[in-house]
C-alpha positions in Angstrom: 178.1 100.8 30.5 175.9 103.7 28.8 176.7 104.5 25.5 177.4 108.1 24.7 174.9 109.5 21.8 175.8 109.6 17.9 177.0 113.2 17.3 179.9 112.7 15.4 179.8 109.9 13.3 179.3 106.1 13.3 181.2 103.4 15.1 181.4 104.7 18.2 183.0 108.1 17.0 181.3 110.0 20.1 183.0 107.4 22.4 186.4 107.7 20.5 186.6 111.2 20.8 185.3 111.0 24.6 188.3 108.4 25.7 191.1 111.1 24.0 189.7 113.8 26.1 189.5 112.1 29.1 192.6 110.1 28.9 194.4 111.5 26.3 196.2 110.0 23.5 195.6 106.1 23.0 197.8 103.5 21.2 196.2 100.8 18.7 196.4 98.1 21.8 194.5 100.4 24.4 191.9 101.3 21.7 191.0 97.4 20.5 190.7 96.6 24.3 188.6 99.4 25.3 186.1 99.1 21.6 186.4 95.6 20.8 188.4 95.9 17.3 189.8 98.7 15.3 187.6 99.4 12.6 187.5 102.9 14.6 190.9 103.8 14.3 191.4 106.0 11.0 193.5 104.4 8.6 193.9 107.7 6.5 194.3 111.4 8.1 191.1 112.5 9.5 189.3 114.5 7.0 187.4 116.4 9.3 190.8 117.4 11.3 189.4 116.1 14.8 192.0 113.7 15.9 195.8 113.6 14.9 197.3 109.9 14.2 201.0 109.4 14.1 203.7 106.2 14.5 205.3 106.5 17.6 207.6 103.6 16.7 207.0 101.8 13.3 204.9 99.4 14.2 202.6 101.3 17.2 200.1 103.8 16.3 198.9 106.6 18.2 195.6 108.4 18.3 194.7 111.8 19.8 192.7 114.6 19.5 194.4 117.7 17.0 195.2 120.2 19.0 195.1 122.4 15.8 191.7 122.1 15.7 190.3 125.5 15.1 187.3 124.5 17.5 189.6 122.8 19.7 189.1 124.6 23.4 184.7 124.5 22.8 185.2 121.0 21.5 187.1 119.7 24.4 185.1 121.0 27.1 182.1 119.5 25.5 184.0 116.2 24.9 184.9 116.4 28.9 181.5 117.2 30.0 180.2 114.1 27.8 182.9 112.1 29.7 181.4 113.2 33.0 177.6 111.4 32.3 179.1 108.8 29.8 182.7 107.4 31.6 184.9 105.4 30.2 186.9 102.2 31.6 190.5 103.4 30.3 192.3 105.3 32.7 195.9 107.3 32.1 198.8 105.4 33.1 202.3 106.2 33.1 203.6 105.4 29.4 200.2 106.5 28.1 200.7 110.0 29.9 204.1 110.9 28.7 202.7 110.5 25.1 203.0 114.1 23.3 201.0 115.3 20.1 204.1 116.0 17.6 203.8 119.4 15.4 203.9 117.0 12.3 200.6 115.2 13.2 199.2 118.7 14.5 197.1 120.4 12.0 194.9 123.2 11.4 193.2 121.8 8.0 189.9 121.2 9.0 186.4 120.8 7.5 184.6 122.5 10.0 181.2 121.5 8.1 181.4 117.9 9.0 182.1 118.8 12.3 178.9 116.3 13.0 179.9 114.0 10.6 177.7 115.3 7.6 177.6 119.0 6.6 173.6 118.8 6.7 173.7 117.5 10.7 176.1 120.3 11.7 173.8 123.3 9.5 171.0 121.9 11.3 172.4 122.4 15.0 173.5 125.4 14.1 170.8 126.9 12.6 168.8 126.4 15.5 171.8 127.6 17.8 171.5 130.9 16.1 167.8 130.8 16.3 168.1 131.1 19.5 168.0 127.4 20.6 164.3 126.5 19.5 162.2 126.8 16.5 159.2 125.8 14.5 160.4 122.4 12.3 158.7 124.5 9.4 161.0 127.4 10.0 163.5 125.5 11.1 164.0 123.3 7.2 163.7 126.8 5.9 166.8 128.8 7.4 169.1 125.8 6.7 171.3 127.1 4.2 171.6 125.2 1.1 170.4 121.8 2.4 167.3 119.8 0.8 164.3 119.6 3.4 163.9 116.0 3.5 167.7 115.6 4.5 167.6 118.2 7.2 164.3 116.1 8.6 166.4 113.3 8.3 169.0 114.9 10.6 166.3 116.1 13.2 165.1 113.0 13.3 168.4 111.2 14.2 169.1 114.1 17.0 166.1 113.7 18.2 166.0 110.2 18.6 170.1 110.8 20.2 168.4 112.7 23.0 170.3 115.8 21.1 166.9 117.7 20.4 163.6 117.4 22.1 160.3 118.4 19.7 157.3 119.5 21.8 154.0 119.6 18.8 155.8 121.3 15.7 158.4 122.8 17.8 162.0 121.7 18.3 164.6 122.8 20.9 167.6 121.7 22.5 167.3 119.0 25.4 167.9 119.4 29.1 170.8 117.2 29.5 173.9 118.5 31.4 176.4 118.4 28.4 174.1 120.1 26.2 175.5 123.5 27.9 178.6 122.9 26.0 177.1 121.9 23.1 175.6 125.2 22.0 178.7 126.7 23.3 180.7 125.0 20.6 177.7 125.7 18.2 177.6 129.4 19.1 181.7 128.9 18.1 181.3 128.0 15.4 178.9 130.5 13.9 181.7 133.3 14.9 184.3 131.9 12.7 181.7 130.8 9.6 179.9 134.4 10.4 178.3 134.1 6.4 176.6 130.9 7.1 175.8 133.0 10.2 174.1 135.8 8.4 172.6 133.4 5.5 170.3 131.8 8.3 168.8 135.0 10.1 168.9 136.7 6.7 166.4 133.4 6.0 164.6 133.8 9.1 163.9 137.0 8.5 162.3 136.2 5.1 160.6 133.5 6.5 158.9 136.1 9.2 158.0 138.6 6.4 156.1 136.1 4.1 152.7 136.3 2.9 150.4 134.6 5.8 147.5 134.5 3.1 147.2 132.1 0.2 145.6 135.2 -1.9 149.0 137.2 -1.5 150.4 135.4 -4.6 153.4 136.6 -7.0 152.6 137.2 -11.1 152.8 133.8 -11.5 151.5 132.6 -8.7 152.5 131.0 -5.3 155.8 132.7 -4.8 157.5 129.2 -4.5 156.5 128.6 -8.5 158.0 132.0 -9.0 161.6 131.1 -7.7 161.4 127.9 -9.1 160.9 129.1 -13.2 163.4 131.9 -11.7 166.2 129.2 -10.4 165.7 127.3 -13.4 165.7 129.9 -16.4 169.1 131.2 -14.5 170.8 127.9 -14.2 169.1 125.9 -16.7 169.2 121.8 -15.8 169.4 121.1 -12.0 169.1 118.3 -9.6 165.8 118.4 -7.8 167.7 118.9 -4.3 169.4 121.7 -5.8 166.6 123.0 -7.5 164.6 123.1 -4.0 167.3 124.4 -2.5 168.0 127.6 -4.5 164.3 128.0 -4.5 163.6 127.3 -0.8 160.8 125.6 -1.0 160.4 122.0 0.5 157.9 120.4 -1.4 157.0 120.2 -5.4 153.7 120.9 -5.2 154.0 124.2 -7.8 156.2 121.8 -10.2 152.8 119.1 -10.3 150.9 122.1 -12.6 154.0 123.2 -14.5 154.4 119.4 -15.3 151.1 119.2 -16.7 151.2 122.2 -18.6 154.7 121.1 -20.3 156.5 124.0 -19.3 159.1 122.3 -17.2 159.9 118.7 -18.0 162.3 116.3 -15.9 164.4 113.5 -16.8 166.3 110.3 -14.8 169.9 109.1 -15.8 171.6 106.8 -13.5 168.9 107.2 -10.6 169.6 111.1 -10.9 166.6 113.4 -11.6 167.2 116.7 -13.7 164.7 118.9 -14.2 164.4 122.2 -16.6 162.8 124.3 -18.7 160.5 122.8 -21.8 162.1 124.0 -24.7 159.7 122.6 -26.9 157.1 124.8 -25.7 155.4 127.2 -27.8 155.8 130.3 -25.3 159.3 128.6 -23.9 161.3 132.4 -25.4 158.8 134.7 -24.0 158.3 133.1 -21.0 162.7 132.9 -20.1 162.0 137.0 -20.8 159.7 137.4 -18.6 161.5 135.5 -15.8 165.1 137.5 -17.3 162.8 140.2 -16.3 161.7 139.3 -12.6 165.4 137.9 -12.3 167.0 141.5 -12.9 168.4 140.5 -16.1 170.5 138.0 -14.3 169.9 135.1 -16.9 171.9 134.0 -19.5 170.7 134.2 -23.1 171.1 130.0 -23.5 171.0 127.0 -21.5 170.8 123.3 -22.3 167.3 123.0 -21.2 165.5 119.8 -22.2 163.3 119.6 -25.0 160.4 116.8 -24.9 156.5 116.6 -25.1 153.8 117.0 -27.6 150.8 118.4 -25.4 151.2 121.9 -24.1 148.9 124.5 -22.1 148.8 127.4 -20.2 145.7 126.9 -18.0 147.9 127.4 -14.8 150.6 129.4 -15.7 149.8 132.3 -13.2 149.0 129.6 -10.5 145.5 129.7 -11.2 143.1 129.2 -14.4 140.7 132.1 -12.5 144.4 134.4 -12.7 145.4 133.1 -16.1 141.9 134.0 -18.1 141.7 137.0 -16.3 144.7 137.9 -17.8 144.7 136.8 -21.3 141.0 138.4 -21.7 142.3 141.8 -20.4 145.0 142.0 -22.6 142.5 140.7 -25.4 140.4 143.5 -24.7 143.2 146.5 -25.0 140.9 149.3 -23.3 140.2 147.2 -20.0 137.5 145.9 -18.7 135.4 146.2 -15.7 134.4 143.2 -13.2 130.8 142.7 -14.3 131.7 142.5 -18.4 134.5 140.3 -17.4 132.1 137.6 -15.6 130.0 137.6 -18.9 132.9 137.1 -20.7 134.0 134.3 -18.4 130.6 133.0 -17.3 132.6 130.0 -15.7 134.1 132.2 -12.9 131.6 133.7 -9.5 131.9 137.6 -9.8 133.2 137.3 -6.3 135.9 135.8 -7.0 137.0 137.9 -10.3 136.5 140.9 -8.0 139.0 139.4 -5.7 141.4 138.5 -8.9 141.1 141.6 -10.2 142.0 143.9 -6.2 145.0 141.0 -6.4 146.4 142.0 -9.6 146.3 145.8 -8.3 147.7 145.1 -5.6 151.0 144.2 -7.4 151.0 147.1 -10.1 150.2 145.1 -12.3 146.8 145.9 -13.2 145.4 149.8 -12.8 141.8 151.0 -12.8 140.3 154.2 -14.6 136.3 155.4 -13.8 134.2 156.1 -16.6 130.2 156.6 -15.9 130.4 155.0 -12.3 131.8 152.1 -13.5 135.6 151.2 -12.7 137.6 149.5 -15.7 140.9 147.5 -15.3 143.6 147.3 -17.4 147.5 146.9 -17.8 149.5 149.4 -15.2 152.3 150.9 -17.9 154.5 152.0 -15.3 154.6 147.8 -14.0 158.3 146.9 -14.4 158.0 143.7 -16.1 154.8 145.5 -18.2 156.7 144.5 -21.3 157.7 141.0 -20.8 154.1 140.4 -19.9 152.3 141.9 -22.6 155.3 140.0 -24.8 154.2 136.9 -23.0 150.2 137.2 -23.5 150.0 137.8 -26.5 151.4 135.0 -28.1 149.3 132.7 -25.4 146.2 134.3 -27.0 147.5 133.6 -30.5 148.3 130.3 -29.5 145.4 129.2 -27.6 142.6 132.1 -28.7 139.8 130.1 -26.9 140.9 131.8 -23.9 139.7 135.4 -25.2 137.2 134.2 -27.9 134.7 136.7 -25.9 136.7 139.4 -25.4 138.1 139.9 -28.6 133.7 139.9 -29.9 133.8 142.9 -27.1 137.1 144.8 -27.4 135.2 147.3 -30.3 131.8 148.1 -28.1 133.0 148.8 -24.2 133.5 152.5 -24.6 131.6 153.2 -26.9 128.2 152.0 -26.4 126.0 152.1 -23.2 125.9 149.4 -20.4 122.4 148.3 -21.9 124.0 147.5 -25.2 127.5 146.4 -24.3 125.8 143.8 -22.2 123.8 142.3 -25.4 126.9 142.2 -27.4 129.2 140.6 -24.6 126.0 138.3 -23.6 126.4 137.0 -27.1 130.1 136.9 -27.5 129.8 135.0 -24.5 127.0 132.9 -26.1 128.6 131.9 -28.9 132.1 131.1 -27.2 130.2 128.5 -25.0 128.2 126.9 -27.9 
């Protein structure tokens, strides 16, 4: 006999609820001779609110499905159209028939988020319901509202391997099989009575079709996913790393490998649970919690309980990139700006291509402006940036802290307006010079 597939729960759920639609409701007896045993039969009220179990006489027990069920009407013609391709051997009689559901065992408390047995299997049907039935797998993990990428994998995985979902490449969609009709109509259901989960996914999608296609469309500090990281953990201070990825929506921890490094975040394991937070031991850990108060709208509290460990510290990637991060530091080092050419001698390490490219970047974003003076173009600090102060707050103490990253620049800071081009390449040349000695 074909076994139904696993949508809604192990031992033989699927089949369970199949035989009370069909038949309708089944006593203890007709259950063990239909399953084998009764380790299916619910010893405790359902908590997802699918079936209703009731004494019909002290010692007979009677299963059915609730007809509280706010789902109910979707739910049983999917149930029915399951029982059509997978049929099963019970068949009504006459003292099964005459068995009623009593109000007492009707309810309608249910948790329509294990609908699927886990809340993370019945967000991921859903979300691709409302995208429209298929999706990219990368999109897909993306618009599933508060659920950690690996787990909704896990679930695509498992419907995929049910003959629920079919993936073609790095796309997903529904299968072709005839009860999957009535599937998305119960799907589509239930996104019309949880109509916020509804608008959390397309408000995700649509995020997730306006994001930077380029790796050189960065945030201040870097790869956007690093910026909602520090962001989520400077508002909510210690957090599981599901959580954490989560709130951030990011599926990997790629950006958290640097901040490691550098000491700014730091992460700790208590009974096989990893929390992760901010560094408090770091030199720059105030400025940095005003700067991301700042990108946060002020939405972050004034204390949290972040961790406090490490005894090496650094800043080399702070704004996702050492090429970003000296850029930076040497600008704000040199107060009246500097133009692309006196900024390669000044960081001789870096192609003048690629500071160019840094330097349109940080314009791009406000946060840099450029002023002409005798054909050449000079960058420095946009005022009117709205996080200008935080910023400046935060890079100066770095170059207090770590002055090898402006040792140059500081040589230069006196002579770039000043002098001529001819001279204020000797003295950068040999700023430059004696920084690298």
């Amino acid at each position: 006999m074909p076994v139904p597939p696993n949508l809604f729960g192990p031992y033989n759920r699927t089949g369970l609820l199949v035989a009370l639609a069909a038949v309708g409701p089944l006593r203890a007896t007709e259950l063990r001779c239909e399953f084998g045993d009764n380790s299916i039969m619910p010893r405790r009220r359902d908590v997802s609110g699918l079936m209703a179990r009731w004494l019909s006489t002290p010692r007979t027990r009677v299963l059915a499905m609730n007809p509280g069920y706010p789902l109910a009407a979707p739910l049983q013609r999917l149930l029915r159209s399951l029982a059509k391709s997978y049929p099963a051997s019970l068949a009504p009689t006459d003292s099964s028939t005459v068995i009623s559901v009593p109000k007492s065992a009707a309810s309608r408390e249910a948790d329509l988020d294990i609908l699927f047995s886990s809340r993370v299997r019945t967000l991921t049907l859903v979300t691709l319901e409302v995208l429209g039935g298929a999706s990219s797998l990368n999109k897909l993990k993306r618009c599933v509202p508060g659920e950690y990428y690996k787990s909704v994998r896990t679930a695509l995985n498992h419907f995929i391997d049910e003959g629920v979902l079919v993936r073609h490449g790095y796309n997903i969609e529904f299968g072709s099989t005839p009860w999957i009709r009535e599937l998305r109509r119960l799907l589509r259901a239930y996104a019309r009575i949880r109509s916020a989960i509804s608008g959390e996914i397309r408000e995700a999608a649509r995020g997730h079709a306006s994001r930077p296609g380029r790796l050189e469309d960065f945030d201040l500090l870097g790869p956007q996913a690093a910026s909602r990281i520090l962001v989520a953990l400077a508002r909510n201070g210690p957090m599981r790393y599901a959580r954490l990825f989560a709130e951030a929506r990011t599926e990997c921890d790629k950006s958290l490998t640097s901040l490691k490094r550098m000491g700014v975040v730091v992460d700790r394991s208590e009974r096989r649970v990893r929390t992760i937070s901010l560094n408090r031991a770091h030199p720059i850990y105030r400025e940095l919690r005003r700067l991301l108060a700042a990108i946060a709208g002020g939405d972050v509290p004034s204390s949290v309980s972040d961790f406090e460990a490490g005894a090496s510290f650094d800043v080399d990637m702070l704004f996702g990139r050492r090429l970003r991060t000296s850029v930076l530091l040497a600008i704000d080092a040199a107060q009246n700006g500097l133009d692309a050419s006196s900024l390669q001698r000044v960081l001789p390490e870096h192609d003048l291509f690629n500071l160019r490219r840094c330097l349109e970047q940080f314009e791009r974003l406000g946060i840099l402006g450029k002023r002409r003076w005798k054909n050449t173009l000079y960058y420095d600090f946009d005022r009117d940036y709205e996080h200008y102060p935080a910023l400046r707050g935060l890079l100066g103490p770095i170059n207090n802290r770590w002055p090898s990253y402006a040792a140059a620049g500081v040589d230069v800071l006196p002579q770039i307006e000043p002098l001529g081009r001819r001279r204020m390449h000797k003295c950068v040349s040999g700023a430059a010079k004696r920084k690298h000695a």
